[in-house]
N, C-alpha and C positions, 0 to 999 in steps of 0.2 A: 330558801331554808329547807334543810330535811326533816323527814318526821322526829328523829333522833331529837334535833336539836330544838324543835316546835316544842316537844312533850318535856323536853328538858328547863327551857326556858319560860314559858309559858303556864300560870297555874289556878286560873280565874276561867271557867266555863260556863258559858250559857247552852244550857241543851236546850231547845228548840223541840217541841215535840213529845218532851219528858212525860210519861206515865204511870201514874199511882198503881198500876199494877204488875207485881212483883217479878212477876213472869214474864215480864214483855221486855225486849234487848233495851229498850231507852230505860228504865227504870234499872237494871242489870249493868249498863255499864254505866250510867251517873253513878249510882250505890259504889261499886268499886275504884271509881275517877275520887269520889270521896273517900273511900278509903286507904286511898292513897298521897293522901295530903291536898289534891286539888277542891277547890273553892266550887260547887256546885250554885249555877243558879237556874232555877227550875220556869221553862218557859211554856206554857201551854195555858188557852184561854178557857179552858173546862176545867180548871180544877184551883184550888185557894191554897194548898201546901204539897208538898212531899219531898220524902226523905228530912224531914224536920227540917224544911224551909219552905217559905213562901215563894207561893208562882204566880209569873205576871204573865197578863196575856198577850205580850210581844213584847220585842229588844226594844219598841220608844217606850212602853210604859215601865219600862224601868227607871228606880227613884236617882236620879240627878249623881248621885254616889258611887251607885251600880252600875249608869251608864257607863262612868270615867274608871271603870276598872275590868271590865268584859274583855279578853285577850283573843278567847278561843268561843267562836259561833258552831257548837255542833247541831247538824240537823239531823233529826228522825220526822222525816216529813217524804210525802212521794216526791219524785223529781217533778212533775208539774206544779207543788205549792213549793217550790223552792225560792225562783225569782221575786217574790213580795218580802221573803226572809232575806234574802241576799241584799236588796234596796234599803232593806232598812239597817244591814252590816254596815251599808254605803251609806250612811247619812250617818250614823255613830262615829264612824271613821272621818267622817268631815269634822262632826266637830268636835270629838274628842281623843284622835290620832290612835284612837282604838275600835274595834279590835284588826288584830294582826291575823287571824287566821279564821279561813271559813272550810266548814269539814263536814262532808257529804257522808254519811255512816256507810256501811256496807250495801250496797244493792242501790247507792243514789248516786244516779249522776245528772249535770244539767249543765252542758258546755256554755250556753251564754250566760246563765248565772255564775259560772266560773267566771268568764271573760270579765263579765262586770265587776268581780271579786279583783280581780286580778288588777284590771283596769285603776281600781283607787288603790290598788298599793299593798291589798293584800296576798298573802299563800292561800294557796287551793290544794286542801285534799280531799277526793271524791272518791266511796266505790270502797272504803277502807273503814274498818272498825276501830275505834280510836283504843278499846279495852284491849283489843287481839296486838294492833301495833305497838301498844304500854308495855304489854307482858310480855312480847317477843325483844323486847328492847332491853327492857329492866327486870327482867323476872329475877328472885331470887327462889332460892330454896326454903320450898314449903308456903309459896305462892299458888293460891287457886288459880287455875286455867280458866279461859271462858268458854 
């Protein structure tokens, strides 16, 4: 599947990495994934909300609900804590046929945690900003740029 039709099809995210401060790309491009219709769910174990929703400290501790509707795994995490987040893509995907896509933000990549992504069935985008590819796809007139 291409980015195109990921960002088209696709509209429940779990950021992975998410941070309550405003400044920082993961709090930057969740804010704008939200306001553009997608479903943010805020994952990082240091913090209790943001962007007016609650955050859990990893994809299992998410409520029984939340697991069964996670599409898209974005990480903001270094490429060495990627495969613990990817393992756990892969056991959500066992048993809840979700999620469909794991997405490496700009500057991450990690080939065997791709493979392993790959391996249960999902898409791999690594290296790629999911905000810059949205607004290069869909941007209309009088769309902030990132």
């Amino acid at each position: 599947m291409d980015i195109r039709e990921i960002l088209e099809k696709y509209r429940v995210v779990a950021v992975v990495g998410l941070s309550p401060d405003p400044v920082k790309d993961s709090h930057r491009v969740a804010s704008y994934l939200k306001s553009k219709g997608f479903n943010v769910i805020p994952v990082n174990p240091t913090i209790s909300e943001v962007l007016g929703e609650k955050s859990y400290p990893s994809l299992l501790d998410l409520p029984e609900n939340l697991k069964r509707t996670v599409e898209i795994v974005d990480i903001f995490r270094r490429p060495e804590d990627v495969p613990p987040i990817v393992e756990q893509a892969v056991e959500l995907r066992k048993r809840y046929g979700r999620p469909h896509v794991v997405w490496m933000q700009l500057g991450i990549t990690n080939e065997a945690a791709a493979k392993l992504a790959r391996d249960a069935g999902m898409d791999v985008v690594m290296d790629r900003c999911i905000w810059i590819e949205h607004d290069r796809l869909f941007k209309r007139p009088g769309d902030a740029s990132p």
